[in-house]
C-alpha positions as CSV (number, residue, x, y, z in Angstrom):
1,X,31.9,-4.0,32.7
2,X,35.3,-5.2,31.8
3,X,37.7,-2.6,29.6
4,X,37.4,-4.5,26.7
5,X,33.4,-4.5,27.0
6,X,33.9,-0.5,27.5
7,X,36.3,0.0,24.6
8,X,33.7,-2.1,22.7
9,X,30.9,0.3,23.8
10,X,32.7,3.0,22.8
11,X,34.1,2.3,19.3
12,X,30.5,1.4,18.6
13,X,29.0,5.0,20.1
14,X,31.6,6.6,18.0
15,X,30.2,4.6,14.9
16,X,26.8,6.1,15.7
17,X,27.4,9.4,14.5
18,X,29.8,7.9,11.4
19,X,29.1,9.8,7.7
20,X,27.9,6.0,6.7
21,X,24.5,5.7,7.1
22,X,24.8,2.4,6.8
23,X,27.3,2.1,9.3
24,X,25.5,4.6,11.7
25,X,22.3,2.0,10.9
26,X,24.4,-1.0,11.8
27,X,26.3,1.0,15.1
28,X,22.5,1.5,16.3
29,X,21.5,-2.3,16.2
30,X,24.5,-3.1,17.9
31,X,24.0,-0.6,20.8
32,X,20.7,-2.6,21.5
33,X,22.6,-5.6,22.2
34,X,25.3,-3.8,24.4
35,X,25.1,-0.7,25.6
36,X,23.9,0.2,29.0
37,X,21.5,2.9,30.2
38,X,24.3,5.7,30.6
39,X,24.0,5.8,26.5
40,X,20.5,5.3,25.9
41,X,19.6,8.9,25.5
42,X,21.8,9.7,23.0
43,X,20.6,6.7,21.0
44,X,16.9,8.9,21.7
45,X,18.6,12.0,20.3
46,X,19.2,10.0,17.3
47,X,16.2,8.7,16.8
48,X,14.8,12.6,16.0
49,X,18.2,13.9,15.4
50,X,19.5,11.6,12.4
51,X,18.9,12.7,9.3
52,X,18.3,8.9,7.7
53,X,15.5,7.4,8.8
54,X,16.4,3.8,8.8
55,X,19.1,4.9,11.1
56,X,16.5,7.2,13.4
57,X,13.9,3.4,13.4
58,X,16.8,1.6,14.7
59,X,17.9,4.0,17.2
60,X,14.4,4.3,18.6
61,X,14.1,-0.1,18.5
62,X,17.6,-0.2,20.6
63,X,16.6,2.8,22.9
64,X,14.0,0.6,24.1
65,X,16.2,-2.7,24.3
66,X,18.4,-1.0,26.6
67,X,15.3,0.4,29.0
68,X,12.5,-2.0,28.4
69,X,9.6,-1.1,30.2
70,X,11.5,2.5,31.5
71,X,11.3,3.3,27.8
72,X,7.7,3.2,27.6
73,X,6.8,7.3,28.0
74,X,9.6,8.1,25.1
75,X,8.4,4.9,22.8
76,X,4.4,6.2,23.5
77,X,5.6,9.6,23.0
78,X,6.9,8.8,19.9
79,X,4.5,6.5,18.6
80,X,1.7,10.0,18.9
81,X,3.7,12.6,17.8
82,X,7.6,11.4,16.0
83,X,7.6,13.6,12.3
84,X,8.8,10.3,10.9
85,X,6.0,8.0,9.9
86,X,8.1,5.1,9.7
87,X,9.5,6.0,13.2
88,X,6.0,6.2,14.6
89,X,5.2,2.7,13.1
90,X,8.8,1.3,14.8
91,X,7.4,2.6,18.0
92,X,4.0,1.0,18.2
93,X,5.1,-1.9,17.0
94,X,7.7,-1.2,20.6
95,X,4.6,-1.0,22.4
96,X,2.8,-4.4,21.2
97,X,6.5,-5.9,22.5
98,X,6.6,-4.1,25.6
99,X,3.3,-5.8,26.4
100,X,2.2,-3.8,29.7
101,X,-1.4,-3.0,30.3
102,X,-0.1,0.7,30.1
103,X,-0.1,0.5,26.7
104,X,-3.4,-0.5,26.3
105,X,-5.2,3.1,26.0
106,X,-2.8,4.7,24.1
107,X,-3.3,2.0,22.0
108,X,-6.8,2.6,21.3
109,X,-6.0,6.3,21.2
110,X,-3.8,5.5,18.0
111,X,-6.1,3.3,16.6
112,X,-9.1,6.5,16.3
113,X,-6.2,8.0,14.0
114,X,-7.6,7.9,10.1
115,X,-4.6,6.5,8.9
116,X,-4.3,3.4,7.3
117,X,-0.8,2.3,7.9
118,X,-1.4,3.5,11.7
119,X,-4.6,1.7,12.5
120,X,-2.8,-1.3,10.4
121,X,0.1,-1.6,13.0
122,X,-1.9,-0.9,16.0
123,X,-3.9,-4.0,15.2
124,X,-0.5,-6.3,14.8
125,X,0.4,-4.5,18.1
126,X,-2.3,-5.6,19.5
127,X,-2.4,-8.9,18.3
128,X,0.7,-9.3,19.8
129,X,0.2,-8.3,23.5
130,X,-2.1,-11.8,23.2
131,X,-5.1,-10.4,25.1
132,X,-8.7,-10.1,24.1
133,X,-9.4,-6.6,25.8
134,X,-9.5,-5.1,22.5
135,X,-12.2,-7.7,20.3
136,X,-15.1,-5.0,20.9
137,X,-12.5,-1.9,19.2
138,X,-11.4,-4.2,16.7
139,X,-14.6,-5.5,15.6
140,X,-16.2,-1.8,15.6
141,X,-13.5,-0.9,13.5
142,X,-14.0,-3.8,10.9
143,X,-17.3,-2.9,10.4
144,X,-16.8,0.4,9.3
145,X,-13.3,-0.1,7.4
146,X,-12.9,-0.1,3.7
147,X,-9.3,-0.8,3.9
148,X,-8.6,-4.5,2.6
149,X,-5.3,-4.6,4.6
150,X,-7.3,-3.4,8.0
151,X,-10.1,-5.4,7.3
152,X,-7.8,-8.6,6.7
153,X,-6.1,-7.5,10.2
154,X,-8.9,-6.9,12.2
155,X,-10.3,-10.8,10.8
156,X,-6.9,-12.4,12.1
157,X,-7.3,-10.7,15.7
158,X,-11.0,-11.5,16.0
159,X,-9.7,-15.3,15.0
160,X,-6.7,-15.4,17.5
161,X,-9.0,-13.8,20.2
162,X,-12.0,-16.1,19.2
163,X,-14.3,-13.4,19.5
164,X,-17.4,-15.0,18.4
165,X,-19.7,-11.5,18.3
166,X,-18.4,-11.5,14.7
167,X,-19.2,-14.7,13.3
168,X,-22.6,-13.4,11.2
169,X,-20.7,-10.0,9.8
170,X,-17.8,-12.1,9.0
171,X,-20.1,-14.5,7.1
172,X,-22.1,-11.9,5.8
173,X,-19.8,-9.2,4.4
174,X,-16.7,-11.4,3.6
175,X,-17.3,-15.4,3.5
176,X,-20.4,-15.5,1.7
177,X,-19.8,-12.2,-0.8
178,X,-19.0,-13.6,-4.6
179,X,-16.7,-11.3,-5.7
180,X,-13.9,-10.6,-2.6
181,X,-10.6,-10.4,-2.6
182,X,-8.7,-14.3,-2.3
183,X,-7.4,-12.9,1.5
184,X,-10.3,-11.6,2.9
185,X,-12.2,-15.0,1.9
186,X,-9.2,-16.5,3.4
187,X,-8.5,-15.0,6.4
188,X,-12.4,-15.1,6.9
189,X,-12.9,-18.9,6.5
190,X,-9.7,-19.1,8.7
191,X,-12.1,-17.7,11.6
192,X,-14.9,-19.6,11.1
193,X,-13.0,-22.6,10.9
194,X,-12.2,-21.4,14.4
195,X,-15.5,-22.0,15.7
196,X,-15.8,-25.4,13.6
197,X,-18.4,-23.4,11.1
198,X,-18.2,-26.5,8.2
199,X,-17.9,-24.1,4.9
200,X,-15.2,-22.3,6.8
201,X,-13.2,-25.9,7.0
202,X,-14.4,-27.4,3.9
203,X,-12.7,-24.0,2.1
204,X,-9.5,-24.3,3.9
205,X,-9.4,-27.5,2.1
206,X,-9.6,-26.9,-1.3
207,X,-6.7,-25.6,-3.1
208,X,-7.6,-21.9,-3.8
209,X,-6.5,-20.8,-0.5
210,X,-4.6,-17.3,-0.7
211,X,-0.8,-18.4,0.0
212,X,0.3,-15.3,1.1
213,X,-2.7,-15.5,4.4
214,X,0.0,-17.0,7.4
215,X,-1.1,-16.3,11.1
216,X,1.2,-16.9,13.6
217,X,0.8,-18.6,17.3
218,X,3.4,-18.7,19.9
219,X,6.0,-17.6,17.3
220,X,4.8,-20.4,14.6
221,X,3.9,-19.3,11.3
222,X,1.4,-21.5,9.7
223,X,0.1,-20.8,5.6
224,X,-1.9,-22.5,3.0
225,X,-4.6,-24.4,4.0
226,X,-3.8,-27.4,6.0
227,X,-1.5,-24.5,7.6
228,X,-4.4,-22.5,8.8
229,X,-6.7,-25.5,9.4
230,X,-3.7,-26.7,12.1
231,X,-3.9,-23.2,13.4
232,X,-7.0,-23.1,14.0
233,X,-7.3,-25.7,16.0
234,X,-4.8,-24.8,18.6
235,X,-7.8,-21.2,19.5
């Protein structure tokens, strides 16, 4: 590293501990981008040590930039057991990133937690490692969830994992129910359309499609119905 790259690094370190929180927040990101793996613990003694948390998510998101996959006991670590909810939801969402089969039980582990916003982000996690090794967890945990946002979540995996086990529950306890909430019928006629199931299709064509339902494949985001009907076709 050149001395202007190291006067860089350092001016921005120094910013890490500024009385700005927003600065400190901002010194953090930038660390993720440039600093090296001499200065990654401190940006781990930050990430418990700061009193802001916005500054202490950062810090954890750009400890694990620096590292990658050496960061993986620290981001697990603090996924189980950080005081900071919004740290711990930083770090599993790390974990989905990191991708690495080593992630997978700890994983699961999180996902026994009764916790809504937990369970919630293990799910997007796991959506986002891209493997179906977790259809059997998710769908056990959809059928005894009363959570809208985990049941909508688990749906969208189970769809993107074409895990087909599901297809009568789904009908059953979503599709077909009168009175359901416009993204559970959404999100559920988004996975039968998935396995071609006619009344799933003919729904995603009519205009009273939940707008806010997007799933997203191979960083694509597709909404509304003709969005999801496209998406569905590339499962």
């Amino acid at each position: 590293m050149n001395q202007g790259n190291n006067d860089k690094l350092s001016i921005t370190l120094s910013r890490l501990y500024s009385q700005d929180a927003n600065d400190r927040v901002k010194a953090a990101g930038e660390l993720g981008e440039i600093g090296t793996p001499d200065i990654a613990h401190k940006l781990l003694e930050v990430a418990y040590q700061d009193e802001a948390s916005t500054v202490r998510q950062m810090a954890i998101q750009s400890y694990s930039e620096i590292l990658g996959l050496d960061s993986l006991d620290e981001i697990i670590k603090s996924a189980s057991t950080h005081f900071d909810d919004y740290v711990k939801l930083y770090s599993i969402m790390i974990m989905g990133r990191l991708g690495t089969k080593k992630v997978y039980q700890p994983l699961l582990d999180l996902l026994s937690i009764e916790d809504t916003k937990i369970q919630a982000a293990v799910i997007r996690s796991m959506i986002h490692i891209q493997t179906n090794e977790f259809a059997q967890d998710i769908f056990d945990l959809l059928k005894k969830s009363n959570e809208t946002i985990i049941i909508r979540n688990c749906i969208e995996a189970l769809s993107l994992w074409k895990f087909s086990e599901a297809i009568n529950f789904i009908e059953e306890n979503y599709f077909n129910v009168k009175q359901i909430d416009s993204e559970l019928k959404t999100i559920s006629a988004f996975y039968l359309s998935v396995f071609k199931k006619k009344y799933g299709i003919k729904f995603l064509e009519q205009n009273d499609v939940d707008q806010f339902v997007r799933v997203n494949i191979n960083n694509i985001t597709y909404k509304g119905g003709n969005g999801l009907l496209e998406a569905s076709k590339l499962i």
